[in-house]
C-alpha positions as CSV (number, residue, x, y, z in Angstrom):
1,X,183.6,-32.8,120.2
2,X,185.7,-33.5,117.2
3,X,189.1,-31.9,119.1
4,X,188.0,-33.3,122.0
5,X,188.6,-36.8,120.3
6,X,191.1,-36.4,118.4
7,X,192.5,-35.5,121.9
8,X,191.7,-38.6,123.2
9,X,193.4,-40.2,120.2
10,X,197.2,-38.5,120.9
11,X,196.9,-40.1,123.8
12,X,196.1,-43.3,122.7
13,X,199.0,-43.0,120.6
14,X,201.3,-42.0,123.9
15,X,199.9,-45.2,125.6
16,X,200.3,-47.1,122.8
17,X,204.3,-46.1,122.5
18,X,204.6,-46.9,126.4
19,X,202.9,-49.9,126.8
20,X,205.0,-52.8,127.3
21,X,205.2,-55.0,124.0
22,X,202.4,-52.4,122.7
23,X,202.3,-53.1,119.2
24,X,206.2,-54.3,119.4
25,X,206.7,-57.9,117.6
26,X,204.5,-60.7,117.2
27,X,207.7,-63.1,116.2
28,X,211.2,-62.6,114.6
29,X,212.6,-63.6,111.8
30,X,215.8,-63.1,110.0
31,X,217.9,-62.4,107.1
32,X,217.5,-63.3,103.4
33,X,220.0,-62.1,100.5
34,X,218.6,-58.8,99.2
35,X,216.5,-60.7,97.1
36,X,214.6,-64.1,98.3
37,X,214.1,-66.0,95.1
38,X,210.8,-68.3,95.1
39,X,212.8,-71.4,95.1
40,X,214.7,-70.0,98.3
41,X,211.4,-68.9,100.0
42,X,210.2,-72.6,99.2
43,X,212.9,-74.7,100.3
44,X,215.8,-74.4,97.6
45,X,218.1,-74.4,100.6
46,X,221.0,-76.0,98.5
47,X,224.8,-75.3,99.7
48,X,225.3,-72.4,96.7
49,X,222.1,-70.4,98.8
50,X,224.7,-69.9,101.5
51,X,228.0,-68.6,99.9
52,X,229.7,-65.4,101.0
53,X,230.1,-62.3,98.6
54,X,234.2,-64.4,98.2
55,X,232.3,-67.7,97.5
56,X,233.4,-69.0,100.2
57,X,230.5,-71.2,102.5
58,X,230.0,-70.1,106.2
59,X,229.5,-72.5,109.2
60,X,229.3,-72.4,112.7
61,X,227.8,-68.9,114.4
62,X,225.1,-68.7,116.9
63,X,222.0,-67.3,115.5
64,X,220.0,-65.3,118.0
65,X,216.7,-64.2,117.5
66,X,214.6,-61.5,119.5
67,X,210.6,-62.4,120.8
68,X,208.3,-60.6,122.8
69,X,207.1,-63.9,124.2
70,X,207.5,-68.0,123.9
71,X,204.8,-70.2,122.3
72,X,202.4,-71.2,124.2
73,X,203.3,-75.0,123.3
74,X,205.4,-76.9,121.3
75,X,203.2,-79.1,120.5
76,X,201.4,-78.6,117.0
77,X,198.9,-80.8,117.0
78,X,197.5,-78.0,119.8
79,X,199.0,-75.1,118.7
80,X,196.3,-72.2,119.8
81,X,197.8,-69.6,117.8
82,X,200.2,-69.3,113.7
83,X,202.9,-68.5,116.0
84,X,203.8,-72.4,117.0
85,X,204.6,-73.2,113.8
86,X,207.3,-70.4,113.2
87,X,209.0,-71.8,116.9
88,X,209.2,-75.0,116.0
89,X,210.6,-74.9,112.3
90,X,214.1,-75.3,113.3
91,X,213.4,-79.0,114.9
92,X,209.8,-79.8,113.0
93,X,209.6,-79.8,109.3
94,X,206.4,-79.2,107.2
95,X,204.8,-81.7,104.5
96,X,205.0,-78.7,101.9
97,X,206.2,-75.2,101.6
98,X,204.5,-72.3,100.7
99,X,205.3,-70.2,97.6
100,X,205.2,-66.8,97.2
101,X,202.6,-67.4,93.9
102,X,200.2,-69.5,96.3
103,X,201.1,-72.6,95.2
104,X,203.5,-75.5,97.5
105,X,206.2,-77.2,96.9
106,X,207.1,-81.0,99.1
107,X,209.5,-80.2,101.7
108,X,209.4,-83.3,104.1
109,X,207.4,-84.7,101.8
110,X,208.0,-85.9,98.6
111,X,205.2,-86.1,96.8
112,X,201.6,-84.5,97.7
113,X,198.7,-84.9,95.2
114,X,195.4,-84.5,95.0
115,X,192.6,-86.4,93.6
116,X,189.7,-84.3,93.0
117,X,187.3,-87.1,91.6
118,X,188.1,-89.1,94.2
119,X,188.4,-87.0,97.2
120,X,191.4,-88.1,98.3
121,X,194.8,-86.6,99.5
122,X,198.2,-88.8,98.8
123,X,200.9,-88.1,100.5
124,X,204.1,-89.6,99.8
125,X,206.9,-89.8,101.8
126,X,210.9,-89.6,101.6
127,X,212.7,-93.1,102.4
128,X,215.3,-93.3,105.5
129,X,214.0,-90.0,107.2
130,X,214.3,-90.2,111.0
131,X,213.1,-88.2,113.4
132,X,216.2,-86.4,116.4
133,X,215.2,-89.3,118.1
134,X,216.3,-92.2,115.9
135,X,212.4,-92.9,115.2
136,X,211.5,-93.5,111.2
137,X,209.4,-91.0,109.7
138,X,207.4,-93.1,108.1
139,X,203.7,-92.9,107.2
140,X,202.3,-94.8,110.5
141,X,204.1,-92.2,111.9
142,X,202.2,-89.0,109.9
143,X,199.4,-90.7,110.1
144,X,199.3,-90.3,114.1
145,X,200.6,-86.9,113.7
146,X,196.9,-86.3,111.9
147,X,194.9,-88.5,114.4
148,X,196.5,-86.0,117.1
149,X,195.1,-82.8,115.4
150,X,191.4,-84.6,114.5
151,X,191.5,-85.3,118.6
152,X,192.8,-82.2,119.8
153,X,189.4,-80.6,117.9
154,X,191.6,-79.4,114.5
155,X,189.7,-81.4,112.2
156,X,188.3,-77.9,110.7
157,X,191.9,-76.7,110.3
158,X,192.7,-80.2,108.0
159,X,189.3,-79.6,106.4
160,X,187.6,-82.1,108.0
161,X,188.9,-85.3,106.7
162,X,186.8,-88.3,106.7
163,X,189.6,-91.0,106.9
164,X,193.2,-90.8,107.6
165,X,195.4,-94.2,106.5
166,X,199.0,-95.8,106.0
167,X,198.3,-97.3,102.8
168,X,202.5,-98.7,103.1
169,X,205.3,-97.9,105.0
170,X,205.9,-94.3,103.1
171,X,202.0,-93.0,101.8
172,X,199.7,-91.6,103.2
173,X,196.4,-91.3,102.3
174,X,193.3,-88.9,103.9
175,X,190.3,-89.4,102.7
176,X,186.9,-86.6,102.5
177,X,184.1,-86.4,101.6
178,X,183.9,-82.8,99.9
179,X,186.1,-81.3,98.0
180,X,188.0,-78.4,99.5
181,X,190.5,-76.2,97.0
182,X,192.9,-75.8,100.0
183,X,194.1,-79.2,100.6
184,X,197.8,-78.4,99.7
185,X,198.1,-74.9,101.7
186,X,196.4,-76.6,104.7
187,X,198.2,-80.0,104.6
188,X,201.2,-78.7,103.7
189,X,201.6,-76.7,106.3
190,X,201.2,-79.4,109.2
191,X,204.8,-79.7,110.9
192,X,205.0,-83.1,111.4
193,X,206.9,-84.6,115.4
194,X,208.1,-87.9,116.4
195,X,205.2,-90.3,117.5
196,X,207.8,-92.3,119.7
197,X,208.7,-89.3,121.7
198,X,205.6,-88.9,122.7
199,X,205.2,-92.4,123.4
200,X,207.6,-92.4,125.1
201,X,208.1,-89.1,127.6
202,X,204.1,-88.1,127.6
203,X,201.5,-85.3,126.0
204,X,202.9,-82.8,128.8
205,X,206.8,-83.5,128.0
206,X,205.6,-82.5,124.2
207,X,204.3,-79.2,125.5
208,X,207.5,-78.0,126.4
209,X,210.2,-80.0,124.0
210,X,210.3,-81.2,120.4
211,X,211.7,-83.8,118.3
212,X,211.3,-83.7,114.6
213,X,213.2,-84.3,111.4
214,X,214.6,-80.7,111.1
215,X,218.0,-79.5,110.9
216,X,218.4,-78.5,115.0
217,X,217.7,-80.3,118.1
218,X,216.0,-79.1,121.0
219,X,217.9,-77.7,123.7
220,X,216.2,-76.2,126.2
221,X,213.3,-74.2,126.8
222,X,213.1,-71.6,129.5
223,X,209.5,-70.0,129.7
224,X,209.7,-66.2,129.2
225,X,213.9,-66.1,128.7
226,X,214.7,-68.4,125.7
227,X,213.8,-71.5,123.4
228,X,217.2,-72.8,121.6
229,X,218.2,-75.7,119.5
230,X,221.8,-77.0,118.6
231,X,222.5,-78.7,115.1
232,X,221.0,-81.9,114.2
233,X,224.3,-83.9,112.4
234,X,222.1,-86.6,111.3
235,X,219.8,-83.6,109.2
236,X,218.7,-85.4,106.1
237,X,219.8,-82.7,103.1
238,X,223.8,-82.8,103.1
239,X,226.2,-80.0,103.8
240,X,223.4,-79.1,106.4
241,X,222.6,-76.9,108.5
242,X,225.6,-73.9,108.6
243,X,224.3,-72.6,112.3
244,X,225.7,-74.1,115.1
245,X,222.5,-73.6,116.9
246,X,219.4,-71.0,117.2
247,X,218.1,-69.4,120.4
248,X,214.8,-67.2,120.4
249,X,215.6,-65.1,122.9
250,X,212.3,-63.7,125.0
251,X,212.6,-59.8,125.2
252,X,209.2,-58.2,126.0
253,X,210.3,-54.8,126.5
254,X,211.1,-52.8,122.6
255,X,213.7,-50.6,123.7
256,X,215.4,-53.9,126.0
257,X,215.2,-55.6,122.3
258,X,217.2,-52.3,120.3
259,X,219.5,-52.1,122.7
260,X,220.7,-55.8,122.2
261,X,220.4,-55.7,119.0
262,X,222.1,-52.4,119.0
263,X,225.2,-54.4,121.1
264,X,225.4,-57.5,118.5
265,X,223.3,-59.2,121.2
266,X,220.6,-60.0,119.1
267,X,220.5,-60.9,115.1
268,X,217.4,-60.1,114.2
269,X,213.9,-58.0,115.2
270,X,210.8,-58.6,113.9
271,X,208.5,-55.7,114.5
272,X,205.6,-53.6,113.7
273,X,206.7,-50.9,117.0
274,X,206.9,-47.3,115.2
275,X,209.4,-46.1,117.3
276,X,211.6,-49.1,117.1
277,X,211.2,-49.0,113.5
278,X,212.4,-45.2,113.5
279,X,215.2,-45.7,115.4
280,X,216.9,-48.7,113.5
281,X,216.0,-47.2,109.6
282,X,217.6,-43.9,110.9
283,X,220.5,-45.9,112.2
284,X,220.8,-48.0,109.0
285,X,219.6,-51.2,109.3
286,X,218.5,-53.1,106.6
287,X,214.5,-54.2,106.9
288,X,214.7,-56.9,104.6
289,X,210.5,-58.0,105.0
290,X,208.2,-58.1,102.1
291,X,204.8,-56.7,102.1
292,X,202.4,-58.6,100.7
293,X,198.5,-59.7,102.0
294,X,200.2,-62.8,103.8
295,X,202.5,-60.4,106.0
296,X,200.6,-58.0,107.1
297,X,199.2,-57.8,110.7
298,X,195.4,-56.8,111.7
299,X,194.6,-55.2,115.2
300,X,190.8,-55.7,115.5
301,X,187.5,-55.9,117.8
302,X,185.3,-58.5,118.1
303,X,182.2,-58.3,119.8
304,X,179.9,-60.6,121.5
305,X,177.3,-61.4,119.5
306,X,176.0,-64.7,120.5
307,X,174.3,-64.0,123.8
308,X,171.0,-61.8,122.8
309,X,170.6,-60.9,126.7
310,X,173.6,-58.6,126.2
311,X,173.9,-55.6,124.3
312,X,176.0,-56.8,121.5
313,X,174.1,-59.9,120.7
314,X,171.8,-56.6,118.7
315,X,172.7,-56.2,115.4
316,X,171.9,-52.0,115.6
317,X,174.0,-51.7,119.0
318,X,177.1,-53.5,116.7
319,X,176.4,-50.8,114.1
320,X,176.2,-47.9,116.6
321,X,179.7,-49.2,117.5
322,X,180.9,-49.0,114.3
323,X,180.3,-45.2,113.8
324,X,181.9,-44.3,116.7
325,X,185.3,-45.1,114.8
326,X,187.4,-42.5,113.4
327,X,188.9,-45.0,110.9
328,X,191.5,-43.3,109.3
329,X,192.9,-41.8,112.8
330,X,192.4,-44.7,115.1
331,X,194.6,-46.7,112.4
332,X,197.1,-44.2,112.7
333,X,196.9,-43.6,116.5
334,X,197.4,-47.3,116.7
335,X,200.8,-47.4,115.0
336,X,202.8,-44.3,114.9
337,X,201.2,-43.3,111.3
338,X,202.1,-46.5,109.8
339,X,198.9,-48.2,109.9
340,X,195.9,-48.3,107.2
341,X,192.4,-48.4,107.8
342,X,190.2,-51.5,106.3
343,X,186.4,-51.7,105.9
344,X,187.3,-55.8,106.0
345,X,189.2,-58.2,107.7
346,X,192.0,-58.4,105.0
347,X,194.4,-56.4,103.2
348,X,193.5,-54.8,99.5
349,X,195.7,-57.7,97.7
350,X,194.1,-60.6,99.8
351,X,191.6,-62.7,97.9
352,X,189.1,-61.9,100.2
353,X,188.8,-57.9,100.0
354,X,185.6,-56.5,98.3
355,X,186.1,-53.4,96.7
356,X,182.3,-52.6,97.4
357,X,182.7,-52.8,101.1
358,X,182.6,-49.3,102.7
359,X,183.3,-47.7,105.7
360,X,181.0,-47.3,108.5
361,X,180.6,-43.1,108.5
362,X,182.4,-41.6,111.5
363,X,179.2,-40.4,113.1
364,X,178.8,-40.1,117.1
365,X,175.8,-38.9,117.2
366,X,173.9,-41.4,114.3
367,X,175.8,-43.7,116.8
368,X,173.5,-42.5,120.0
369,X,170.5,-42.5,118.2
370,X,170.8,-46.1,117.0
371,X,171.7,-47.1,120.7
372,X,168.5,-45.4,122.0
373,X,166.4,-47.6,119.2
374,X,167.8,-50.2,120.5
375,X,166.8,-49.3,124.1
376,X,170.0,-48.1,125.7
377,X,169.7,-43.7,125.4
378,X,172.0,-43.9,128.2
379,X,174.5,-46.5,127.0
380,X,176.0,-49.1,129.5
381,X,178.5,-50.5,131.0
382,X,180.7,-53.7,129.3
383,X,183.9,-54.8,129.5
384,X,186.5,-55.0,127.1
385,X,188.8,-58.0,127.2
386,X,192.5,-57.7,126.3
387,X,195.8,-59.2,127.1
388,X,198.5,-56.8,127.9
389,X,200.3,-56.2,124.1
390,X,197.2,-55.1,123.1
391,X,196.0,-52.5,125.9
392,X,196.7,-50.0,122.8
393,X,193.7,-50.9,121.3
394,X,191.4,-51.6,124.7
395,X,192.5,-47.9,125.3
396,X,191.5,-46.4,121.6
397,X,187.9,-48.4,122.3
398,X,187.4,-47.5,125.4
399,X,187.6,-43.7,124.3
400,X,185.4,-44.6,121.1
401,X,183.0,-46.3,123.3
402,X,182.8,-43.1,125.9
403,X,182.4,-40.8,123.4
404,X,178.8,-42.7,122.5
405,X,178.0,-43.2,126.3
406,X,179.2,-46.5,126.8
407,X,181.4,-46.8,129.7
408,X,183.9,-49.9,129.3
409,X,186.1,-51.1,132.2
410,X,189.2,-52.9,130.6
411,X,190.3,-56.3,131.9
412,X,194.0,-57.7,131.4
413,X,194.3,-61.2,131.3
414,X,197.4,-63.4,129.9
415,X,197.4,-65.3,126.8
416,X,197.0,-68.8,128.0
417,X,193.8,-67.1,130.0
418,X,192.6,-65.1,127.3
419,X,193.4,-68.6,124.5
420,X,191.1,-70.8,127.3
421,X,188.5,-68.5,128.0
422,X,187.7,-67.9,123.8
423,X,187.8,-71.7,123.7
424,X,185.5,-72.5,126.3
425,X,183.7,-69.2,127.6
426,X,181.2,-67.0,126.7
427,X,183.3,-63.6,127.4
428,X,181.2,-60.9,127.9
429,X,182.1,-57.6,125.9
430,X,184.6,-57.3,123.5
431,X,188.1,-58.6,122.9
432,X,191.0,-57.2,121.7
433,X,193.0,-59.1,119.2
434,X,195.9,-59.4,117.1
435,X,196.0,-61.4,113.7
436,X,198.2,-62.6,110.8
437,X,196.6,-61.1,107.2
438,X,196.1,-63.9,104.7
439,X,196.0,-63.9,100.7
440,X,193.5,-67.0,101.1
441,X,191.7,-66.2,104.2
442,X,189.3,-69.4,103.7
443,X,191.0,-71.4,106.2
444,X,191.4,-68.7,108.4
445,X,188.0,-67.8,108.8
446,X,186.8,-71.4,109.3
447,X,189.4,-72.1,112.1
448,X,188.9,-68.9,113.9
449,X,185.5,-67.4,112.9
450,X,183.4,-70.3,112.3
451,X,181.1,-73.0,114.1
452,X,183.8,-74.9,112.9
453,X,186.1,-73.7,114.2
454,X,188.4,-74.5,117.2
455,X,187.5,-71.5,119.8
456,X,185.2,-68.0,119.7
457,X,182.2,-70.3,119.4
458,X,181.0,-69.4,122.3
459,X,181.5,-65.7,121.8
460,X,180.2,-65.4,118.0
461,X,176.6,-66.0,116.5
462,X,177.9,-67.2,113.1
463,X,174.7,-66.3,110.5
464,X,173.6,-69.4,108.0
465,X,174.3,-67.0,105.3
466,X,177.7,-66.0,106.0
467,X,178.6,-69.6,106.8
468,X,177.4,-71.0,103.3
469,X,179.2,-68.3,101.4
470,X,182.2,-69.4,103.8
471,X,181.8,-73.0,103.3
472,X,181.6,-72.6,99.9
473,X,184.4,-71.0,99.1
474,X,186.4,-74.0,100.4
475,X,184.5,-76.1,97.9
476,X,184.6,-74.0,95.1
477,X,186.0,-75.6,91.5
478,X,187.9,-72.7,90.5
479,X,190.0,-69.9,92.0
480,X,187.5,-67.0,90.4
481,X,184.4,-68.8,92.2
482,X,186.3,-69.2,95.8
483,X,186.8,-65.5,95.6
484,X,183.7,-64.2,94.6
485,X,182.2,-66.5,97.3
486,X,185.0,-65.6,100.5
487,X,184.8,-62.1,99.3
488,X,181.0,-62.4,99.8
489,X,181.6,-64.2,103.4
490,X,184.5,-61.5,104.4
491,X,182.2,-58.3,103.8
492,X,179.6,-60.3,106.1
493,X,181.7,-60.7,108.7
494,X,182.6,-57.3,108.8
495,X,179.9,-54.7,107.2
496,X,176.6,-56.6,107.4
497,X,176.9,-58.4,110.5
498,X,179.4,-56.2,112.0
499,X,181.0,-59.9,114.4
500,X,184.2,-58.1,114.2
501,X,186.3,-55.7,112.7
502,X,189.9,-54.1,112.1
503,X,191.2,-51.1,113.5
504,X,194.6,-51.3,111.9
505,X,196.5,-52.9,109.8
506,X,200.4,-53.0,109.8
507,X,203.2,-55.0,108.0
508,X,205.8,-56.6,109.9
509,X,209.6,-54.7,109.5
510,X,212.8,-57.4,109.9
511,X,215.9,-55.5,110.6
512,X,218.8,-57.9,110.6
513,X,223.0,-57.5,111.1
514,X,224.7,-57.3,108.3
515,X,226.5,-60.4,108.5
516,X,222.9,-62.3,108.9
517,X,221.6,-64.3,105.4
518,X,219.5,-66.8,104.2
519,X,216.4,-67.4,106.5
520,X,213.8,-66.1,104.5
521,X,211.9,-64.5,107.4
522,X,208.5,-62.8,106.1
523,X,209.3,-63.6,102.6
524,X,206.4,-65.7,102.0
525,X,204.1,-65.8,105.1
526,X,204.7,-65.1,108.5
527,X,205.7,-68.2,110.4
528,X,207.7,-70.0,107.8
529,X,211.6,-69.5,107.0
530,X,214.7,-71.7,106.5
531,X,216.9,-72.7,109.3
532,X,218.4,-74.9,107.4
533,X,219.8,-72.3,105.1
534,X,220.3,-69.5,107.3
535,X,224.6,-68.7,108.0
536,X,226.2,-65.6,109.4
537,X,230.3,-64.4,108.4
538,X,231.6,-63.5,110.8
539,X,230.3,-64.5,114.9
């Protein structure tokens, strides 16, 4: 039985290598100096970031960068997915910056502090900022940009603010009424558009163009070809940007991807594809990401659990599941030999992993046993929901699932279908999915795997237990208590109510040209960079 699946699991792999986008990237990023400094990775995008090896500043040059697919909006205030904000940087700054120590650093901003005592967040903005569109960036202005995440159903992801208010014409001021530790990384991180663009051209106009303060313009967006912008001249920091323009170009297809990059096509790759990795380290190129708990990537499972008339709203059929997986291979199988297995939802550096968390034993046959005390010694029949860059993992299921006596038809739907459906449906089954890793998963796990969160909630019975430990990790005083507390919540999630769990986890690889510098792709987390520094010798 044991060669028979390990059979099962070469083939996996083979499916997994031809699959179209299988494992291929999630988005691109580009090139940093051999070393991206903290300061760089924040937003120390000053005009000595961008000299040549001669000293000698670069502008002009097209910067071109390879995606396996668009955003599904460009619209943040209802961005579905961590990818939106990564597509839109070039035109849409954020409030803050992430550093690589956890901490954040004003960007559009120019102040942001918190009050504990008072439960308040103050932010403070820069004078004479406009928007591409001649609008003021001013605070009634942010303000809205907050009213538009609270209405879209993002409340959770801002952590649930009571109040937001223009206090004057450049502070802004949100009020709560419990205290959360996350304020900065959360409100920091909202990319902030031009109120009188909307105003002006519509919510469905937004969906598909947008107008910020950043240092490019839209351009044009062509759904599944390319997404570019052209330099903004009015761009507030001087001297800046060096790039004439950048263009995400949409290549679903890996080897369609090397090959233009190959050509001088394409800049940059962002992937996790084994064989594309292979073939560009053997050629040379420079993979210039960092590996760290926010750049990693987590294939996973998540089950049903809400609806009790189904077989995974059982607790005991969930852990039957579980030891049918072959941890250690399936991660492999699942990534060319790259991957590593996870008893939790998080990498071994985030703040969330628990070093007492274990493995579910590899066991098929404990597996059957626990199915037939739960009333199924013959299995059944479910569905296992995917869209089609993750088919490598329906497959690997599938064969883990048949080897227990569960037969599992797999059903392909696209993202916009599958982003709807987890929003508004109960989804029978399982679904495939296809995450960013986290050093603070707190957020995270509210937004996605929470009743507070903005979709799954019809798909996953959230236990009191697991929510309070959650919850409270938000509200925790210190660092020490949040991750005692998320740690608590993430082996929950995982081991003792088995809602989801990983199959693999891989880090990102950037290969860039030579002549590429300065963006600071997957230097700090996965969807922010520096256009504004970014410069290429040479075109």
């Amino acid at each position: 039985m044991r060669k028979k699946f390990l059979a099962l699991l070469m083939s996996i792999a083979l499916v997994g290598g031809l699959l179209s986008g299988c494992g291929s990237n999630k988005t691109d990023k580009q090139a940093t100096t051999e070393t991206a400094s903290k300061e760089a990775a924040a937003g120390d995008s000053s005009k000595d970031n961008a000299k040549s090896k001669n000293g000698d500043g670069k502008y002009g040059g097209d910067l071109k960068i390879a995606a396996v697919e668009g955003p599904t909006t460009l619209f943040p205030p209802q961005a579905p997915d961590t990818g939106v904000p990564y597509y839109v940087s070039p035109a849409a700054e954020e409030l803050g910056r992430l550093n690589a120590d956890g901490t954040v650093t004003p960007w559009l901003a120019k102040e942001l502090i918190t009050d504990p005592d008072i439960l308040t967040y103050t932010i403070k903005l820069r004078e004479g900022v406009k928007f591409q569109d001649g609008s003021l960036c001013n605070a009634e202005a942010v303000k809205w940009n907050f009213d538009k995440f609270i209405e879209n159903g993002k409340a959770a992801e801002l952590c649930n603010p009571v109040t937001v208010e223009a206090t004057d014409d450049l502070t802004v001021v949100i009020h709560f009424d419990t205290w959360a530790n996350n304020w900065d990384t959360v409100i920091g991180g909202v990319r902030i558009v031009s109120k009188e663009a909307y105003d002006k051209n519509g919510e469905e106009w937004c969906k598909t163009h947008v107008v910020g303060t950043g240092p490019f313009k839209f351009d044009s967006y062509t759904q599944d070809s390319s997404l570019k912008y052209v330099r903004n001249d009015e761009y507030r920091l001087e001297g800046q940007p060096y790039l004439d323009s950048v263009e995400f170009v949409i290549i679903p297809d890996p080897n369609t991807q090397v090959s233009a990059f190959q050509n001088g096509e394409i800049d940059t790759i962002t992937t996790y594809d084994p064989v594309v990795t292979d073939t560009l380290t053997q050629q040379g190129y420079s993979n210039i990401a960092q590996k760290n708990a926010n750049l990693a990537n987590l294939k996973y499972v998540l089950f049903n659990s809400k609806d009790k008339e189904k077989p995974f709203g059982d607790l005991k059929v969930r852990q039957a599941v579980m030891h049918s997986i072959d941890w250690e291979n399936i991660a492999k199988a699942l990534s060319g030999g790259y991957g590593v297995a996870s008893p939790l939802f998080a990498t071994e550096d985030s703040w969330a992993y628990n070093t007492e968390a274990e493995f579910y034993e590899y066991n098929p046959e404990q597996a059957k046993k626990m199915l037939a005390e739960a009333g199924y010694p013959n299995g059944f029949e479910t569905v296992i929901n995917t869209i089609e860059k993750n088919q490598d993992i329906a497959v690997a299921m599938q064969a883990c699932l048949q080897e227990i006596g569960i037969t599992a038809n797999i059903n392909v739907m696209d993202s916009s279908e599958m982003s709807a459906k987890q929003q508004a449906d109960n989804i029978e089954g399982l679904i495939m999915g296809n995450g960013s890793s986290q050093m603070d998963f707190t957020n995270n796990y509210i937004r996605l795997y929470s009743s507070e969160g903005i979709k799954n909630l019809g798909i996953i019975d959230y236990p009191k237990d697991y929510e309070e430990a959650l919850f409270g990790a938000r509200e925790a005083k210190t660092i020490d208590e949040k991750k005692v507390l998320l740690q608590k919540a993430a082996k929950m999630l995982v081991q003792d109510y088995c809602l989801l769990f990983p199959v693999s986890i891989i880090y990102n690889n950037n290969f860039v040209q030579s002549n590429v510098y300065d963006t600071n792709f997957f230097q700090v987390s996965a969807s922010q960079w520096t256009p504004e520094a970014a410069y290429k010798i040479g075109n």
